[in-house]
C-alpha positions in Angstrom: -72.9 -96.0 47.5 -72.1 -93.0 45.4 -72.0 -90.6 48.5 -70.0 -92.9 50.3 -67.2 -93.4 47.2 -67.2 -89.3 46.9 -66.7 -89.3 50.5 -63.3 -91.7 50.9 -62.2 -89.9 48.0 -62.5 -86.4 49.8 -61.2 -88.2 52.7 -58.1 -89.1 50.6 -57.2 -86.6 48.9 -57.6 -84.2 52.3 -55.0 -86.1 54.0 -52.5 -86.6 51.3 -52.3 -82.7 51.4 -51.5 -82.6 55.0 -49.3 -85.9 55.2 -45.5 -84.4 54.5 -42.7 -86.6 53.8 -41.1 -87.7 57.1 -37.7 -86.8 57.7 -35.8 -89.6 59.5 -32.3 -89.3 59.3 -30.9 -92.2 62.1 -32.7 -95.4 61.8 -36.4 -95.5 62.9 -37.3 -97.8 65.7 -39.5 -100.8 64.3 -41.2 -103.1 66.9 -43.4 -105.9 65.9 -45.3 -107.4 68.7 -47.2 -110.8 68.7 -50.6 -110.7 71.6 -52.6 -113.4 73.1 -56.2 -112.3 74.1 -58.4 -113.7 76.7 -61.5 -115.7 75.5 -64.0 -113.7 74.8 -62.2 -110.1 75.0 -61.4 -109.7 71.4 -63.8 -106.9 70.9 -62.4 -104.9 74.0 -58.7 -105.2 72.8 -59.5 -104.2 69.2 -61.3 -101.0 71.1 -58.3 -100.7 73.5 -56.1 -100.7 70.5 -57.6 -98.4 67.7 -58.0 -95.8 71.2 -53.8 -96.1 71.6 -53.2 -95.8 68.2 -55.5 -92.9 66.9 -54.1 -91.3 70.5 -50.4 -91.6 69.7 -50.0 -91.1 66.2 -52.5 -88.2 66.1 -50.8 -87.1 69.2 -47.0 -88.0 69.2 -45.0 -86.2 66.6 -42.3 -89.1 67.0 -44.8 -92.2 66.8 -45.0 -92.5 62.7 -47.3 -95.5 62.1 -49.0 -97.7 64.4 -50.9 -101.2 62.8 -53.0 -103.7 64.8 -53.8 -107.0 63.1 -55.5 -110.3 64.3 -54.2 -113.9 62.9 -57.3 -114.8 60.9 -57.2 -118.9 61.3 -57.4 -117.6 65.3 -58.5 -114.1 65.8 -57.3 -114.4 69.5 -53.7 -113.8 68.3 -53.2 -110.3 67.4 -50.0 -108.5 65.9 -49.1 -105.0 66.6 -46.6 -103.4 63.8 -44.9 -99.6 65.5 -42.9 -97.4 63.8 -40.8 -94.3 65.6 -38.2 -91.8 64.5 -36.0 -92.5 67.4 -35.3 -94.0 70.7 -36.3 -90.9 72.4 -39.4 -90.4 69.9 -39.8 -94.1 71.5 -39.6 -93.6 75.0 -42.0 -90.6 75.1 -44.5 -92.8 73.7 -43.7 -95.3 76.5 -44.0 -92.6 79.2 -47.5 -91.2 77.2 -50.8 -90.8 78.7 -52.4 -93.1 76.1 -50.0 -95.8 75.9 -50.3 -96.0 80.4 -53.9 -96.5 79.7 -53.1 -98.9 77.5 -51.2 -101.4 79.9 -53.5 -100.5 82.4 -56.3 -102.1 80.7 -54.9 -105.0 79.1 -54.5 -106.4 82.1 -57.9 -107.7 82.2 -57.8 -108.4 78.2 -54.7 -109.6 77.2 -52.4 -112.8 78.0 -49.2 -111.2 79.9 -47.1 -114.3 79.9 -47.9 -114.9 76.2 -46.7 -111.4 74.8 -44.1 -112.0 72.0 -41.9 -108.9 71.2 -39.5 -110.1 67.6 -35.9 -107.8 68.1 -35.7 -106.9 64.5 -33.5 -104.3 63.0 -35.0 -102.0 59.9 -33.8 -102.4 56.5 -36.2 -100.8 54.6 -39.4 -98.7 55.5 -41.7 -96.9 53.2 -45.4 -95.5 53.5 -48.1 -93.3 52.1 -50.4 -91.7 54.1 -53.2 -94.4 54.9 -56.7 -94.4 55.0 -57.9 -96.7 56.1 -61.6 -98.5 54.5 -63.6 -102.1 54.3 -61.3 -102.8 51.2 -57.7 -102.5 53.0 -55.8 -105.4 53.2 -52.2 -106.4 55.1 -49.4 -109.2 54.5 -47.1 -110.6 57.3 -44.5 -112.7 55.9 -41.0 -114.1 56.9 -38.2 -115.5 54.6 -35.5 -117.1 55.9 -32.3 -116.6 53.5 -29.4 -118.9 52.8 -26.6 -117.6 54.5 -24.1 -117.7 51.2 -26.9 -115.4 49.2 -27.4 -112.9 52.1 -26.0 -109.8 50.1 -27.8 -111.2 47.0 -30.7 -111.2 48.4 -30.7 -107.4 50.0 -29.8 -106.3 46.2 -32.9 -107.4 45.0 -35.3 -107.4 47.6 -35.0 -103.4 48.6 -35.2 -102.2 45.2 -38.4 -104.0 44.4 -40.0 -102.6 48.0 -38.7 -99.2 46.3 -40.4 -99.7 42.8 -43.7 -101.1 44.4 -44.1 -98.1 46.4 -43.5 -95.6 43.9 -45.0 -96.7 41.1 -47.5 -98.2 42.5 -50.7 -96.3 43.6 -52.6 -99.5 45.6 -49.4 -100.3 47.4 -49.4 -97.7 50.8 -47.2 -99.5 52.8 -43.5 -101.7 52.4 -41.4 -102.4 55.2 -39.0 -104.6 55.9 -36.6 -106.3 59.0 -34.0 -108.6 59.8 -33.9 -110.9 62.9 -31.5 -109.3 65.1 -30.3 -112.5 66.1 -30.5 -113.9 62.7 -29.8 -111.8 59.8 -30.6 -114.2 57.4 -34.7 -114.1 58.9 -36.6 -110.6 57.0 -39.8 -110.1 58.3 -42.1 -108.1 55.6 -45.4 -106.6 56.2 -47.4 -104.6 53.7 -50.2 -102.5 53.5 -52.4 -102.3 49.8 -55.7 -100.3 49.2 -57.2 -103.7 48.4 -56.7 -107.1 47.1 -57.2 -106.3 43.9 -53.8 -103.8 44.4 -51.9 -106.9 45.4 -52.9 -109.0 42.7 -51.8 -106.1 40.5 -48.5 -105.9 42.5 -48.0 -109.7 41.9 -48.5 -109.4 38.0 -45.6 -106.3 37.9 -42.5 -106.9 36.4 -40.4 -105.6 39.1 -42.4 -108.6 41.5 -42.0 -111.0 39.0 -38.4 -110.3 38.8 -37.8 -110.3 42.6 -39.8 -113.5 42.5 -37.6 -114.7 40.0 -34.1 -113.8 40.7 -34.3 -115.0 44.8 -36.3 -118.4 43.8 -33.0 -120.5 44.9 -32.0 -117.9 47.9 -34.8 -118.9 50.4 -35.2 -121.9 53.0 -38.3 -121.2 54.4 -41.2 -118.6 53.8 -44.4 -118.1 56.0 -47.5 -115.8 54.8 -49.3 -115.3 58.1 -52.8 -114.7 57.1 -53.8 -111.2 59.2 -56.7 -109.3 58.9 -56.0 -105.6 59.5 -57.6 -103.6 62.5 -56.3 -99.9 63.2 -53.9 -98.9 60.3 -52.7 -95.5 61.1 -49.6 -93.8 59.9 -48.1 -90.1 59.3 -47.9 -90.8 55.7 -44.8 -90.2 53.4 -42.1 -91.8 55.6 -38.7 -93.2 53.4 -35.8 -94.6 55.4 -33.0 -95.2 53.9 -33.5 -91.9 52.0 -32.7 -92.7 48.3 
């Protein structure tokens, strides 16, 4: 157990030598993709997926964080979180070797008819480099905001994304989206080193605030229960710069 503690750690701190802060300086593209797999293919699309992600973000200097996840009431719905500097950092990942192979074998594995993209527009995004063990955890949640409190809510909400990621060390990963179609709808996921990092985010003051101050500024909110796959990022991307 020892051996294997030293070795993360190593692990770690090697890759938070080499991860550099990105430099993004029009808004990244963020996709969010819901997936329906076939009965009994889960194991070949989680293998299909960590191969495309380890491929493009080792491989792709424009593909900056690539997440698969699977709905944990039914693991046969999966969600795929992508980051990219740009359109054209985009496309080149569209027109890549690894992502061909991709749609060339989920044919046979996934539910074509079923695939749900969500149009969503960045707001905020904000990562450390992540790696990934048995202890990481993710959060998928949507809000939907009154209308009249839309502004409100964007004054609180990005500046506690901002705090959590800097100050703390267990939270890796804060972004955040509005419906394109319907900015009052933010879609958040997150990535923390563990659950006991999100309990510790919870108890913070600047998460008790946000909780606080946006109580009466919400109609709906949804935690979709996920349990992470292949997390894989560059590490040390903020957009907007602050």
């Amino acid at each position: 157990m020892k051996t294997g503690v030293s070795l993360s750690l190593l692990l770690a701190l090697s890759c938070s030598a080499v991860a550099q802060e990105q430099k993004v300086s029009v808004p990244p593209v963020f996709n969010i993709f819901e997936l329906v797999i076939k009965q009994d293919k889960n194991n070949a699309y989680n293998n299909l997926a960590e191969k495309n992600i380890t491929a493009s973000v080792t491989s792709e200097p424009g593909t900056l964080a690539m997440y698969s996840a699977n709905k944990e009431t039914n693991p046969s719905v999966a969600y795929v979180f992508e980051i990219y500097a740009d359109s054209d950092a985009y496309e080149k990942h569209l027109n890549s070797a690894s992502y061909k192979d991709f749609l060339r074998h989920s044919v046979d594995i996934l539910e074509s008819s079923q695939k749900r993209k969500f149009d969503v527009v960045p707001q905020f995004l904000a990562d450390k480099k992540i790696v990934q063990n048995n202890n990481t955890i993710n959060n998928f949640v949507i809000v939907e905001v009154k209308p009249e409190f839309t502004s409100a809510f964007r004054r609180v909400v990005l500046p506690e994304m901002a705090q959590s990621i800097k100050l703390e060390e267990g939270v890796l990963a804060m972004y955040a989206a509005i419906d394109k179609a319907n900015p009052n709808r933010w879609y958040f996921y997150e990535v923390y080193a563990s659950e006991e990092a999100y309990q510790a985010h919870r108890l913070t003051p600047h998460f008790k605030e946000y909780i606080e101050q946006t109580a009466e500024m919400t109609t709906y909110k949804e935690a979709i229960a996920i349990k992470p796959g292949k997390l894989m990022n560059k590490g040390g991307l903020t957009w907007p710069e602050r």
